[in-house]
N, C-alpha and C positions, 0 to 999 in steps of 0.2 A: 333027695328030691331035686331035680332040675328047676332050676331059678332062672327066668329072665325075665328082665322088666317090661317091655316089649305086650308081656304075659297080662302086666297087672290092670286092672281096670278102676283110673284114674278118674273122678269127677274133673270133667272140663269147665264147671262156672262153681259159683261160691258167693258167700255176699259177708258185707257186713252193714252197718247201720245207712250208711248214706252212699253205696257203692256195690256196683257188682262187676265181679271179676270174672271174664268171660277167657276159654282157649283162643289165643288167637290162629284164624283161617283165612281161608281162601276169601279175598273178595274184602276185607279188614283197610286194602291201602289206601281206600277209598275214606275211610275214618285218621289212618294212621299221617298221612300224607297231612292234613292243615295241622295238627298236632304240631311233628315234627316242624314243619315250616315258619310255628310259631316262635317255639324256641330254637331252635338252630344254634342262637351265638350263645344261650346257656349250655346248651348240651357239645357244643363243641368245648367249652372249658374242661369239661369234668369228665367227658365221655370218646374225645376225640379219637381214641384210641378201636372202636365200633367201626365197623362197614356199613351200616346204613347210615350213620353220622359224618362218616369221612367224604364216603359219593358226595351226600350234600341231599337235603329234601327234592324228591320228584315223586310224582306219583307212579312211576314205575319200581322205583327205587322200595319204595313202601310195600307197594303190593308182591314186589321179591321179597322182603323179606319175611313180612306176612308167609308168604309160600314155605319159606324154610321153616322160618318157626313152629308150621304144621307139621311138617315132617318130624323136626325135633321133639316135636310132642309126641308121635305116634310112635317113635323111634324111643321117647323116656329117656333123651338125652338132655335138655333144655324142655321145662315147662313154665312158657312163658304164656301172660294174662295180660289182657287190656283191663284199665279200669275205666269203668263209666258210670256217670253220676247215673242215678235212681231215677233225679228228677225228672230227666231229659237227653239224657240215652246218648249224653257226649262224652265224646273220651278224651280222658284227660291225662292218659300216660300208662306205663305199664307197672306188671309186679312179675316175677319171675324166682323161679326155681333152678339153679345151674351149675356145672361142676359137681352133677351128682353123683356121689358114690353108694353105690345100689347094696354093698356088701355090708355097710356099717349100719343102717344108709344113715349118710350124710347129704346136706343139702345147703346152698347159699343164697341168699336173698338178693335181686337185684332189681331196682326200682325207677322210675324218672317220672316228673309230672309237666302235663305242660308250662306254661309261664303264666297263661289267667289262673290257673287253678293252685297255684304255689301258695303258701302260707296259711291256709284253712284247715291241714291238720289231715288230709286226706290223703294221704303217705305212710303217716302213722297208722292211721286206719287200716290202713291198705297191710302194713308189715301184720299189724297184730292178726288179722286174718289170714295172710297166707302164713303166717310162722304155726298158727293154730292146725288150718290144711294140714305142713307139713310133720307136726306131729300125729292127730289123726285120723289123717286119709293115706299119708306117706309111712308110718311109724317109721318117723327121721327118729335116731337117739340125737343127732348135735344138726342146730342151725346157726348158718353165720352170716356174717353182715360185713364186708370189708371194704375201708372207704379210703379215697388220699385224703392224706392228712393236712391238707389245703381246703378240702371240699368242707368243710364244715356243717353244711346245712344237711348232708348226707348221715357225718357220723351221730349229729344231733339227733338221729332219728332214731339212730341204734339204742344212741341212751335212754331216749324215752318211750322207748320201747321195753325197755328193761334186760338187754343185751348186757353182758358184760364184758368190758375190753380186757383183752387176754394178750395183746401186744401190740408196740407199733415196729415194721419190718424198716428199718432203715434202709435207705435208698435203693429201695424195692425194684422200681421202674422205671422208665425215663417217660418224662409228660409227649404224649404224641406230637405236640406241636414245638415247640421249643427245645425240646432233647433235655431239658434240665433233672436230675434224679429227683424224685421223688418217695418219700414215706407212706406205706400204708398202713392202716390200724385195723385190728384181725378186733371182731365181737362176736361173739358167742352165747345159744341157749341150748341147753341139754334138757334132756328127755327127763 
């Protein structure tokens, strides 16, 4: 049988308790744009390494990426999600699907929130729903979680999430901004 993901028909939104995770589209950079603009100097720590993080917040900037992103969804290359609170239909950052390996299928989790909505647990949220997605609506067999091993507020999620770390890559990377090497730590759930 011919397999292509292209093929499969994907739910675009999802929810969990205090959030819903929408595909992001066309016309998103309009949401995405004060987001980004709020954190900036956090997302530039941990993320610098991004093209819509490196340009710098503009509203143009945003609604490119938005664009990509849709395509990468419709393409099943990157399936990435805005989150946005329940109450009041802000968004507060994304959840993402990426580095998907369609054959195993494997998938990776990759998340940011903004800087008001930091610390309330709506990250974890956010993982346990789509890791839940990605088992199934994707029937991933392995999801992963891979964070630098500076970022702490990141890997803290994988743990309480109930990831399990399966290694840390010694001087994996260099940090985008400083060229300094960097370690990542590889988290993992299996099917």
């Amino acid at each position: 049988m011919d397999f292509h993901p292209m093929l499969l028909d994907v739910p675009e939104q999802f929810q969990s308790a205090r959030l819903e995770m929408r595909a992001v589209g066309a016309g998103d950079g309009q949401a995405h744009f004060p987001a980004v603009q709020e954190s900036i100097q956090e997302l530039r720590m941990h993320l610098a390494h991004l093209p819509w993080v490196k340009e710098g917040p503009s509203l143009a900037n945003s609604e490119r990426y938005c664009r990509t992103q849709r395509s990468n969804f419709i393409q099943r290359q990157n399936l990435v999600f805005f989150m946005y609170l329940k109450s009041d239909q802000t968004l507060i950052g994304s959840v993402g699907l990426h580095r998907i390996e369609w054959e195993v299928p494997r998938v990776e989790i990759g998340y940011w929130c903004r800087t008001s909505a930091q610390g309330k647990g709506y990250v974890a949220e956010a993982v346990h729903a789509i890791t839940d997605y990605a088992f199934t609506q994707l029937a991933a067999k392995r999801v992963e979680i891979r964070a630098d091993d500076l970022n702490e507020r990141s890997w803290k999620v994988a743990e309480n999430c109930g990831f399990h770390l399966e290694g840390i890559l010694r001087q994996f990377d260099r940090d985008a901004v400083s060229q300094e090497l960097r370690d990542l730590r590889i988290y993992s759930k299996i099917a």
